[in-house]
C-alpha positions as CSV (number, residue, x, y, z in Angstrom):
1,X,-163.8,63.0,-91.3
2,X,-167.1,61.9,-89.7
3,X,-170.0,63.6,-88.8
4,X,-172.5,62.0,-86.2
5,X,-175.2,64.8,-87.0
6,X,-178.1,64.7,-84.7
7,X,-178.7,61.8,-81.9
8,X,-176.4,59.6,-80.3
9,X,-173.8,58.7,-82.1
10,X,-170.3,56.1,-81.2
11,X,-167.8,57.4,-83.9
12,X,-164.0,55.3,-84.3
13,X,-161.0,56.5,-85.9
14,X,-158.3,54.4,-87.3
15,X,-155.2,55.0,-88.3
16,X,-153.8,58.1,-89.8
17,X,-155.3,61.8,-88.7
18,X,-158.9,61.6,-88.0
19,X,-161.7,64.3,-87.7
20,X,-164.9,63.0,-85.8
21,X,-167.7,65.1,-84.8
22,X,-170.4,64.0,-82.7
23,X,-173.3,66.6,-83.3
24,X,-175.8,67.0,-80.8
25,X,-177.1,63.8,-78.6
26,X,-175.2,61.6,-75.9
27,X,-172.2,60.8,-78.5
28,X,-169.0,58.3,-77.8
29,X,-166.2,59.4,-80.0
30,X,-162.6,57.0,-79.8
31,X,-159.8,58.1,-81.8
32,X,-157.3,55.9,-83.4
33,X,-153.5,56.0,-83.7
34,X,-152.4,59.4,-84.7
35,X,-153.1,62.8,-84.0
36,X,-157.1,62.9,-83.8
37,X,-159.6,66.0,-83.4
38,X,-162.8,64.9,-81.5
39,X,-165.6,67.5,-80.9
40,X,-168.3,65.8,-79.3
41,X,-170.6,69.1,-79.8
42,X,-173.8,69.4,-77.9
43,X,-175.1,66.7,-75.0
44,X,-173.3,64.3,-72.5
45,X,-170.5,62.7,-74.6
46,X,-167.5,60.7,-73.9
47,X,-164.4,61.2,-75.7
48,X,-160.9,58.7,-75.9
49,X,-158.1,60.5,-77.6
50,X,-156.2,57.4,-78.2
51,X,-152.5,57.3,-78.8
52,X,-151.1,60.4,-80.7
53,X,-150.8,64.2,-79.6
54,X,-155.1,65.3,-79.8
55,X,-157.5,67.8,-79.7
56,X,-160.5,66.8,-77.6
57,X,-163.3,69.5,-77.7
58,X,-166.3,68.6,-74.9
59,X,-169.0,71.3,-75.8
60,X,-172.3,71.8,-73.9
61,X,-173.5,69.1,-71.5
62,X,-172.2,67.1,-68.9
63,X,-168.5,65.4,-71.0
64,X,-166.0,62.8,-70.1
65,X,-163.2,63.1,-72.1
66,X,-159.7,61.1,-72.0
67,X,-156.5,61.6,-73.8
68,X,-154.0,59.1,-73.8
69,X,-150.4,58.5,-75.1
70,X,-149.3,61.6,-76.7
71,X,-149.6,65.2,-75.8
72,X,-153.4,66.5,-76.0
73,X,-155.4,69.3,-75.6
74,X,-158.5,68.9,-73.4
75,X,-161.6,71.4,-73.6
76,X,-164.9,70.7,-71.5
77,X,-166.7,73.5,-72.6
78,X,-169.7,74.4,-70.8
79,X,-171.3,72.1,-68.0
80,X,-169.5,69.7,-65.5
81,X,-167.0,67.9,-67.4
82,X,-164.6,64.9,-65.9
83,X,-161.2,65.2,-67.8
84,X,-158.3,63.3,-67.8
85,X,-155.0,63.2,-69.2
């Protein structure tokens, strides 16, 4: 698990089942190999699922957020997102 807190943040997973939160600020979050949660939280984030079936969680702000290989779940949240599967 990772937690960017507050500011911008760029948070990597490796393998295995990774947990990254972004916090509030402009954050990058990139998962890794497996199944991955990324919740960018408040701001204009960007968020790669990576290979893996994953949860990717936009939030407040103006997201881009990208799953990959694998079957994922893709939440914007509240402002205009750009999502992709």
């Amino acid at each position: 698990t990772l937690d960017g807190g507050d500011g911008d943040d760029e948070l990597g997973g490796d393998a295995g089942d990774d947990q990254l939160s972004g916090g509030t600020g402009d954050d990058k979050l990139y998962g890794g190999g497996d199944d991955d949660t990324l919740d960018g939280g408040d701001g204009n984030d960007s968020l790669g699922g990576g290979d893996g079936d994953d949860t990717l969680l936009g939030g407040a702000g103006k997201d881009a957020l990208w799953g990959d290989l694998g079957k994922d779940l893709i939440k914007g949240g509240g402002g205009d997102d750009n999502l992709g599967g």
